[in-house]
Every structure is written in C-alpha cells, then in structure tokens.
Residue frames as a rotation matrix with the C-alpha (Angstrom) as fourth column:
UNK 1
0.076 0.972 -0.222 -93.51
-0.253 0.234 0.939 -60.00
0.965 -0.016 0.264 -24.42
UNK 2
-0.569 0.121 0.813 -94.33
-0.813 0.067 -0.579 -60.06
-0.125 -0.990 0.061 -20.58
UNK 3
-0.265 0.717 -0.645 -95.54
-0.209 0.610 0.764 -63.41
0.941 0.337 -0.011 -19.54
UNK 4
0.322 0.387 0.864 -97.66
-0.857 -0.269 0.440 -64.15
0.402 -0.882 0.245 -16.57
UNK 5
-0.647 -0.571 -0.505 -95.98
-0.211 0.771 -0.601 -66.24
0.733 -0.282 -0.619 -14.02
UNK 6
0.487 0.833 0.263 -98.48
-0.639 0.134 0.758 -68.82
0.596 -0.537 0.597 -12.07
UNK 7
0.058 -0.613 -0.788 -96.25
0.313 0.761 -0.569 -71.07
0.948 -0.213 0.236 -10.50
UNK 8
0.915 0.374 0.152 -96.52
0.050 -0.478 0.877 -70.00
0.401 -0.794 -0.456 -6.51
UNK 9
0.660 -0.741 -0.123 -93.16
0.600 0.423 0.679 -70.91
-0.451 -0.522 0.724 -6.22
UNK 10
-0.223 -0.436 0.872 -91.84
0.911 -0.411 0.027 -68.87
0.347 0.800 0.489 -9.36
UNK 11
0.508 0.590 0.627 -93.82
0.383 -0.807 0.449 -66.05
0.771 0.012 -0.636 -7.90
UNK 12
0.864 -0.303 -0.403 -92.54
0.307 -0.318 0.897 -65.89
-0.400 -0.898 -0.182 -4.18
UNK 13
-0.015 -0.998 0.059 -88.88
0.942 0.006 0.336 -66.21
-0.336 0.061 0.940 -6.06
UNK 14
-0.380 -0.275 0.883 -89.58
0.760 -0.637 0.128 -63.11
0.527 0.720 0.451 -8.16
UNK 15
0.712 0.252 0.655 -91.55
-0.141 -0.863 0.485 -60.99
0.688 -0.438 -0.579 -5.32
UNK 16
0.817 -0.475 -0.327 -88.49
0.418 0.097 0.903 -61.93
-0.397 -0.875 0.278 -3.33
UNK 17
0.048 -0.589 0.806 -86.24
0.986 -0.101 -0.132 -60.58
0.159 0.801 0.576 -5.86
UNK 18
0.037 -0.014 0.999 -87.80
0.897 -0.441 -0.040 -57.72
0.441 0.897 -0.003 -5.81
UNK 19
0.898 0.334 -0.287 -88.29
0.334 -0.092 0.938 -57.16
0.287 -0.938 -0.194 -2.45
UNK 20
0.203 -0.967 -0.152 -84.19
0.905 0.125 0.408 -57.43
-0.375 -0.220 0.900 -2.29
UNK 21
-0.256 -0.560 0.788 -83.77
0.956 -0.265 0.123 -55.45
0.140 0.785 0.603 -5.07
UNK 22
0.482 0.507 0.714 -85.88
0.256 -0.861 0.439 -52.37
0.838 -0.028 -0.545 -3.84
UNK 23
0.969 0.236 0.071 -84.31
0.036 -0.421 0.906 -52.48
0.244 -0.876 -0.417 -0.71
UNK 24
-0.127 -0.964 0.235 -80.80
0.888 -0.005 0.461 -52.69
-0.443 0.268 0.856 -1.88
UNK 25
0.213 0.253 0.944 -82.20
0.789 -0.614 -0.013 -49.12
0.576 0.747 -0.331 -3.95
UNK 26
0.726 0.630 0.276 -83.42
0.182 -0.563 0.806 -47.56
0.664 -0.534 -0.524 -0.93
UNK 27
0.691 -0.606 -0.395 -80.51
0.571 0.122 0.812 -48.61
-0.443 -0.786 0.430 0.81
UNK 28
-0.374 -0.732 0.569 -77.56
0.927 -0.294 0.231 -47.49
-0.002 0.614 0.789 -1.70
UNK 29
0.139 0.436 0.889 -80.05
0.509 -0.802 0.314 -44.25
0.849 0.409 -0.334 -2.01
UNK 30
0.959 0.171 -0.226 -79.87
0.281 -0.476 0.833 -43.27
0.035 -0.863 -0.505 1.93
UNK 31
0.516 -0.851 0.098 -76.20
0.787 0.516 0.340 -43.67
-0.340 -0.098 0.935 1.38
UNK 32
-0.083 -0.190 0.978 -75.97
0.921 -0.390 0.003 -41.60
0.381 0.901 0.208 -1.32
UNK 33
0.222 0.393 0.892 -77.33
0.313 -0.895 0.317 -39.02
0.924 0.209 -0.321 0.53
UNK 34
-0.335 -0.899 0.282 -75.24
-0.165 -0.239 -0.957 -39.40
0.928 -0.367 -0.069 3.14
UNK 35
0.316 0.783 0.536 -77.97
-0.943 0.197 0.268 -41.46
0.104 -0.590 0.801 5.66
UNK 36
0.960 0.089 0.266 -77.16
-0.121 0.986 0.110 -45.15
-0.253 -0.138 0.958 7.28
UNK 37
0.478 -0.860 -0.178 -73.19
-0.564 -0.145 -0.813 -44.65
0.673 0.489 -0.555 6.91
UNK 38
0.407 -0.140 0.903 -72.44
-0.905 0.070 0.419 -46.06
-0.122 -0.988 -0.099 10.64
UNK 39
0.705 -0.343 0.620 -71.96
0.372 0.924 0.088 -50.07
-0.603 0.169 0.779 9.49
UNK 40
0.966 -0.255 -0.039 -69.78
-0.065 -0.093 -0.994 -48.98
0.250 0.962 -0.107 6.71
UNK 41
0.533 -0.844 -0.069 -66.11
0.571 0.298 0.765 -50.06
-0.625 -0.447 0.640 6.66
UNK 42
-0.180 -0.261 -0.949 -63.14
-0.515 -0.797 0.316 -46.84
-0.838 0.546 0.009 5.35
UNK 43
-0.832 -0.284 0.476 -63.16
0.235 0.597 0.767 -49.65
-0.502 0.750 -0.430 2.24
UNK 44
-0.223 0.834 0.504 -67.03
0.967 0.125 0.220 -48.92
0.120 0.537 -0.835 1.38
UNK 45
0.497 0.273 -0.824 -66.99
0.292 -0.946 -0.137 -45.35
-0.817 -0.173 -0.550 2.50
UNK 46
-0.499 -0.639 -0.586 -63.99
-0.329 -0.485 0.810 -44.80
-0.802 0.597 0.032 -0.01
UNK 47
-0.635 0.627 0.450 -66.25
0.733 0.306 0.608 -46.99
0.244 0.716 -0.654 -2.91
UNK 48
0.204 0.873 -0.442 -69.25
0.926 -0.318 -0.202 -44.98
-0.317 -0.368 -0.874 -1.60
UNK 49
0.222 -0.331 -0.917 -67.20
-0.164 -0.940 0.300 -41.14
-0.961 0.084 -0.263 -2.08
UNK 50
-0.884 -0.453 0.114 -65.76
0.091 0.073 0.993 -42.53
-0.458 0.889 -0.023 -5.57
UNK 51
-0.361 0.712 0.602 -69.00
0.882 0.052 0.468 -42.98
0.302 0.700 -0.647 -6.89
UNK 52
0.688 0.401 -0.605 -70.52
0.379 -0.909 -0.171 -39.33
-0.618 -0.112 -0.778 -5.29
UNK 53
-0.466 -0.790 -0.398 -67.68
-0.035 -0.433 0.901 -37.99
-0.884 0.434 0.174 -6.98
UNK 54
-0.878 -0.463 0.118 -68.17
0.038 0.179 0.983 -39.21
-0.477 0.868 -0.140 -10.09
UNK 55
-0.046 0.999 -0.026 -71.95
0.974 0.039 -0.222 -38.65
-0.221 -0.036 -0.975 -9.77
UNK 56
0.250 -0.186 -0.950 -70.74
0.420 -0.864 0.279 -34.99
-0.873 -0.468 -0.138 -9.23
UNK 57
-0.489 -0.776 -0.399 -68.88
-0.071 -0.421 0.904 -34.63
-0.869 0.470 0.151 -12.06
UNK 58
-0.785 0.112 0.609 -71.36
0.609 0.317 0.727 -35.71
-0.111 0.942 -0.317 -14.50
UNK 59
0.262 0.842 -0.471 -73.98
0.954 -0.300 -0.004 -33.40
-0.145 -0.449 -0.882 -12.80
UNK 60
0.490 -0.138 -0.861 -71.34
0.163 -0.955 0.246 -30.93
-0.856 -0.261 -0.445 -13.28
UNK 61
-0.648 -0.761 -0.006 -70.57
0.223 -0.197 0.955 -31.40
-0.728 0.618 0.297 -16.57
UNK 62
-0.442 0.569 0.694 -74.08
0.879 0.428 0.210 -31.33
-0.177 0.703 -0.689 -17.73
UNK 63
0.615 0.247 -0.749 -74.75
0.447 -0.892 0.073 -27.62
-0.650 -0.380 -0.659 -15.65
UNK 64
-0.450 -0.786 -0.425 -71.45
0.008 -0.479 0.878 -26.70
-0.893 0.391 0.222 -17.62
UNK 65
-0.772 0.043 0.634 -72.69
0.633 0.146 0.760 -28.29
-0.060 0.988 -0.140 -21.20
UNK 66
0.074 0.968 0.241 -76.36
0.989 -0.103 0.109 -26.31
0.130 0.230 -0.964 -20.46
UNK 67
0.270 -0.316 -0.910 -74.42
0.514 -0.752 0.413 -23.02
-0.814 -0.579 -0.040 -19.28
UNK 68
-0.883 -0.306 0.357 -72.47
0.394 -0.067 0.917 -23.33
-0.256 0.950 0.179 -22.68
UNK 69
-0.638 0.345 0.688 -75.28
0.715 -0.065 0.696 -23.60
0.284 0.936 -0.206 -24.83
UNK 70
0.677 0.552 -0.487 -77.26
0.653 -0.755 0.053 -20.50
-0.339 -0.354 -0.872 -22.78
UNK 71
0.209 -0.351 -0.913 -74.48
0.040 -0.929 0.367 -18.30
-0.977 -0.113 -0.180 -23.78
UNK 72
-0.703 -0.283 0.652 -74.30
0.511 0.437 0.740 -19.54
-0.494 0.854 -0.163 -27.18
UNK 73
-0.090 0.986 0.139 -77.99
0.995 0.084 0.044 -18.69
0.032 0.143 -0.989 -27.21
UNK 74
0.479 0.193 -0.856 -77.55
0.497 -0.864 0.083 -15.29
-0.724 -0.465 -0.510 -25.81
UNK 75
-0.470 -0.791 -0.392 -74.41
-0.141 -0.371 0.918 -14.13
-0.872 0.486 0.063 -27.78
UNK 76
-0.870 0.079 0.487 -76.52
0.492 0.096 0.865 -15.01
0.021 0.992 -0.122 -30.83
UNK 77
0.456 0.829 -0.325 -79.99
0.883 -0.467 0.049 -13.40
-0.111 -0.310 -0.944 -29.57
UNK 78
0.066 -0.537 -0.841 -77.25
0.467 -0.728 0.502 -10.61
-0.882 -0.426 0.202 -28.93
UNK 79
-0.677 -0.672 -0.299 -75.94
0.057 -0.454 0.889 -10.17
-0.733 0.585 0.346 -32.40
UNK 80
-0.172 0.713 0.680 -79.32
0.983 0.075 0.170 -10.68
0.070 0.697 -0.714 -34.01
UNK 81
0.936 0.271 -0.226 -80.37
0.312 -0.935 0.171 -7.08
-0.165 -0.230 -0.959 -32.02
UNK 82
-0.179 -0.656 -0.733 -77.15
0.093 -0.753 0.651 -5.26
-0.980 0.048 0.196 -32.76
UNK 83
-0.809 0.172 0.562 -78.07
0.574 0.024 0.819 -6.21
0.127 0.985 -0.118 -36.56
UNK 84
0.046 0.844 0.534 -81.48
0.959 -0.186 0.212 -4.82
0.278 0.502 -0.819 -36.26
UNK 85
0.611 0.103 -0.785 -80.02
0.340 -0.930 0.142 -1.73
-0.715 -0.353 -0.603 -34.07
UNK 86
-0.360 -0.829 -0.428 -77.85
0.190 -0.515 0.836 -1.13
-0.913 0.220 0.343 -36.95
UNK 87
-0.453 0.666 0.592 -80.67
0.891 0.364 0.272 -1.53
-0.034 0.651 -0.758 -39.51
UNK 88
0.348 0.551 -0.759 -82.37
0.857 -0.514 0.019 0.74
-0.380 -0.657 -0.651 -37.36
UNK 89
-0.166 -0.639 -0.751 -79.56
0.313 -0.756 0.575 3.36
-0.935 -0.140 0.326 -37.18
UNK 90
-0.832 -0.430 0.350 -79.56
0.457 -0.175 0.872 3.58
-0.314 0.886 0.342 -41.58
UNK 91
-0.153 0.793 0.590 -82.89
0.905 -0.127 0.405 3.78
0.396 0.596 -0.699 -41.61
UNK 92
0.270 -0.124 -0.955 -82.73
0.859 -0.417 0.297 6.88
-0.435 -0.900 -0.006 -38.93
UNK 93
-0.535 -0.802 -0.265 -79.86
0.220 -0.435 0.873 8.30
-0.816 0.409 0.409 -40.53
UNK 94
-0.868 0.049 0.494 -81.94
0.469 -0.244 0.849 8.46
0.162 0.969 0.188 -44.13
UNK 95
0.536 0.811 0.236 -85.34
0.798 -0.578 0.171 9.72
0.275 0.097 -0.956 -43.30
UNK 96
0.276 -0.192 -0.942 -83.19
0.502 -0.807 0.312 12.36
-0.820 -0.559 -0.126 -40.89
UNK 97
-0.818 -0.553 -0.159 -81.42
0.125 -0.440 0.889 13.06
-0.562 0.707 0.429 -44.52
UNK 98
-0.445 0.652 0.614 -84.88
0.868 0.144 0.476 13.12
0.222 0.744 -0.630 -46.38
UNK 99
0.430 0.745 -0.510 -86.13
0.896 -0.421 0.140 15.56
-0.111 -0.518 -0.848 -43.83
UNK 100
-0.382 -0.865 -0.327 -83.11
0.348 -0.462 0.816 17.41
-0.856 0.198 0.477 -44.30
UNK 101
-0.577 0.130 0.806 -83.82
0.815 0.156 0.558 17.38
-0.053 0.979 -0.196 -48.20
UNK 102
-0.038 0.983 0.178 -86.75
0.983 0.005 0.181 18.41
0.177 0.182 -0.967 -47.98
UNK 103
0.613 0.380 -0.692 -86.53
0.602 -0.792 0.098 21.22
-0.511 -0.477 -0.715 -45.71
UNK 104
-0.157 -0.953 -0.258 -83.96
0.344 -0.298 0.890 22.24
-0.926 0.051 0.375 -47.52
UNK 105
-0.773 0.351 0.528 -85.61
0.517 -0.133 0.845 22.21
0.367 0.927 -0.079 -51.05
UNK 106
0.322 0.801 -0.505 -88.54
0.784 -0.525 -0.333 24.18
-0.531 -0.288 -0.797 -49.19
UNK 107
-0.111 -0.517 -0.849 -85.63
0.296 -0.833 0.468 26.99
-0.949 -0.199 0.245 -48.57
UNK 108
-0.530 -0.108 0.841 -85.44
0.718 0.471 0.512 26.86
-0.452 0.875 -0.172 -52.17
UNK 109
0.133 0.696 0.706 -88.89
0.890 -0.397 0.223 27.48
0.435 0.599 -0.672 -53.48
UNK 110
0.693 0.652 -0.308 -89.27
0.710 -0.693 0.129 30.71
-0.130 -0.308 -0.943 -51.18
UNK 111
-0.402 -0.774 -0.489 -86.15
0.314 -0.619 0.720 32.37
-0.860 0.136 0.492 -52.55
C-alpha cells in the first residue's frame, strides 16, 4: 500500500532522494556509454570496464541462448518438410504405378 506523505519536511527528504537517485542513473548511464569518463580515477575506470564486460556477456549469452533456439526451430521446421517431401514422393511414386496399371491393363483389353 502506497501512502501519501504530507509532512513538508518528509517530502523535500524524499524529492531529494530522488533527485540524487535519478541523477546518480543518468550519471552511471553516460558512463556506461562511454560519456563523462574525464574525473574518473584507473580504479573506477577498471570497476566501470568490469561491469561493461559483464553487461556484455549476458547480452551475449542471451543472442547465443535466442540463436540456439532459432536453429532448434529451423532444424525441426526442416525435418517436418522432408517428412511431407517424403510423403509426397510415395504418394507420386503410386499414382505414377496406378497410371502405369492402368495403361497397362488398357494394352490388355485391345489384344
């Protein structure tokens, strides 16, 4: 349950909060993206590259896990259509032998 805070003091504390807290976002976000690096000491650049890293890797493990499950997808799409081209192929194969029959039982009558 959200309650409403009236207190003018309670208020300033929490739009000051947030105030911080957005601009500690915004800030960590330019960073991220390689913006506002100049103050940084090698101690926060090297904190700053661990975490891209490891941003990286999960970004690349998720391209990897959706790559998987596309070829999973395919390779079964695949073998569904070799099943129906081989469906296909019997059913081919017997009319071609019915026609076959047939023409063959024509030969037949007209002897």
């Amino acid at each position: 349950m959200i309650s409403t805070v009236t207190n003018p003091q309670t208020k300033y504390w929490y739009q000051e909060k947030w105030s911080y807290t957005i601009a500690f976002a915004c800030n960590n976000n330019r960073q991220m993206m390689g913006e506002e690096l100049s103050g940084l000491s090698i101690k926060e650049l090297q904190n700053l590259e661990s975490r891209l890293e490891m941003s990286l890797r999960g970004v690349r493990t998720k391209k990897d896990q959706i790559l998987m499950d596309e070829i999973q997808e395919l390779n079964r799409k695949g073998n569904l259509i070799h099943q129906e081209n081989v469906e296909l192929y019997k059913k081919q194969t017997t009319i071609a032998l019915v026609k076959k029959q047939h023409l063959l039982g024509m030969d037949v009558m007209r002897c």
